[in-house]
C-alpha positions in Angstrom: 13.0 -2.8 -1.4 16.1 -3.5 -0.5 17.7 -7.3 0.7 16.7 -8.1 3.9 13.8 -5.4 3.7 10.4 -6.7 5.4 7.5 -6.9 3.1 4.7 -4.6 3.7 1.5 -5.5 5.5 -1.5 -4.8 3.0 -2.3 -2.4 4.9 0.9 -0.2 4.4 1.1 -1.2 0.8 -2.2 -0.1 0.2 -1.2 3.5 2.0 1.8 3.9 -0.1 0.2 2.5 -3.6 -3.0 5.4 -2.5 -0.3 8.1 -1.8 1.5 7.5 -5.7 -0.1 10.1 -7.8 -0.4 12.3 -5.1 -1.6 14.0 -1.6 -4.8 12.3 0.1 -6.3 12.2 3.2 -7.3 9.0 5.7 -10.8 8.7 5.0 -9.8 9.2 1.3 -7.3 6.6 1.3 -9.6 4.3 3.2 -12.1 4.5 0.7 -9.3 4.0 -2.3 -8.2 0.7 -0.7 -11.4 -0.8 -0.9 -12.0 0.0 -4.1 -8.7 -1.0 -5.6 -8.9 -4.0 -3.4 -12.8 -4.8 -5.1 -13.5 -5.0 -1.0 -10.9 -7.2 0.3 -9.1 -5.0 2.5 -10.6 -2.9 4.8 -8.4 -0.2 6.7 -10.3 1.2 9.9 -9.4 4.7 11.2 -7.4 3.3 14.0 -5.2 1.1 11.9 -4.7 4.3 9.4 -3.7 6.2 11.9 -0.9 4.2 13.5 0.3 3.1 10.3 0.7 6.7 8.9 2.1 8.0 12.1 4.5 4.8 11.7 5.0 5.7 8.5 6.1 9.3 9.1 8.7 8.4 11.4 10.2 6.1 9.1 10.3 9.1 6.7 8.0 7.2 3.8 5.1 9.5 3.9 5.2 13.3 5.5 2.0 15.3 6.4 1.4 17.9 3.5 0.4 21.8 5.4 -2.9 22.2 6.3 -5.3 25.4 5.5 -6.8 26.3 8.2 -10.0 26.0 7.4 -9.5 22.2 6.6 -9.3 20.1 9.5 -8.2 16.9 7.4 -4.5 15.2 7.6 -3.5 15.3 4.1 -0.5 12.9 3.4 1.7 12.7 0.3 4.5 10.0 -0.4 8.2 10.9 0.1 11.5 9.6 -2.5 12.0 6.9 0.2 8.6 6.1 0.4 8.3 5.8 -3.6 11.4 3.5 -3.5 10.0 1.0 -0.7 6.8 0.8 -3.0 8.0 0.0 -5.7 10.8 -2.5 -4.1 7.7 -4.2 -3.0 5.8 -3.9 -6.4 8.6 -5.8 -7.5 8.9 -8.8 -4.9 5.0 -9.1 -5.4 5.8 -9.6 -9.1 8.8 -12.1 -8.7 6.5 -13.8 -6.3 3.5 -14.1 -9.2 6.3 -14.9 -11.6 7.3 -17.6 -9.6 4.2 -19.1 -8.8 3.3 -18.9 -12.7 6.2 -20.9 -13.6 4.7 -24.0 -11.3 0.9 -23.0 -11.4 0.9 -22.0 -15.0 -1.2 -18.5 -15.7 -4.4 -20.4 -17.4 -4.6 -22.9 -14.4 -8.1 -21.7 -12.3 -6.5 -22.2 -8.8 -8.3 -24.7 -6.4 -11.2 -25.3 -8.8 -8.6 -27.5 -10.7 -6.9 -28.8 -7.6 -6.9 -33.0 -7.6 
């Protein structure tokens, strides 16, 4: 991501990080988010679709061909697409690293909160 680049919404991350190793369709990507998110983030069919169709216009993901005799929307990541996930995958870890420094990585969070 690029300086002055907006972060991404879970939801678009989650898109983009499903779309990485290749081609899938909405209901396939739905059901990769909440698994890679152990259930925390739950993308609804009307969600996927605007986001994809936002997506596509902003020329990070493109619609792969269709056979015929699927009726599925298959998406696959574009180069910019790639670039804008990993530009994110990299403020998310600057953000962790940060919060390390302060937090420490052995501290357990609010549990240890006074």
């Amino acid at each position: 991501m690029g300086q002055g680049a907006e972060p991404l919404t879970e939801s678009y991350f989650y898109i983009l990080l499903c779309l990485y190793r290749g081609p899938n369709h909405g209901y396939g990507i739905m059901r990769q988010t909440l698994e890679l998110s152990e259930g925390h983030v739950r993308i609804g069919s009307g969600t996927m679709y605007g986001a994809t169709g936002n997506m596509m216009k902003k020329g990070w993901i493109e619609e792969c061909p269709i056979q015929e005799a699927d009726r599925r929307r298959l998406y696959r990541l574009t180069e910019a697409g790639r670039r804008v996930l990993l530009g994110e995958i990299d403020r998310l870890r600057r953000l962790s690293a940060a919060a390390d420094s302060i937090i420490g990585e052995d501290e357990g969070g609010e549990e240890n909160a006074e």
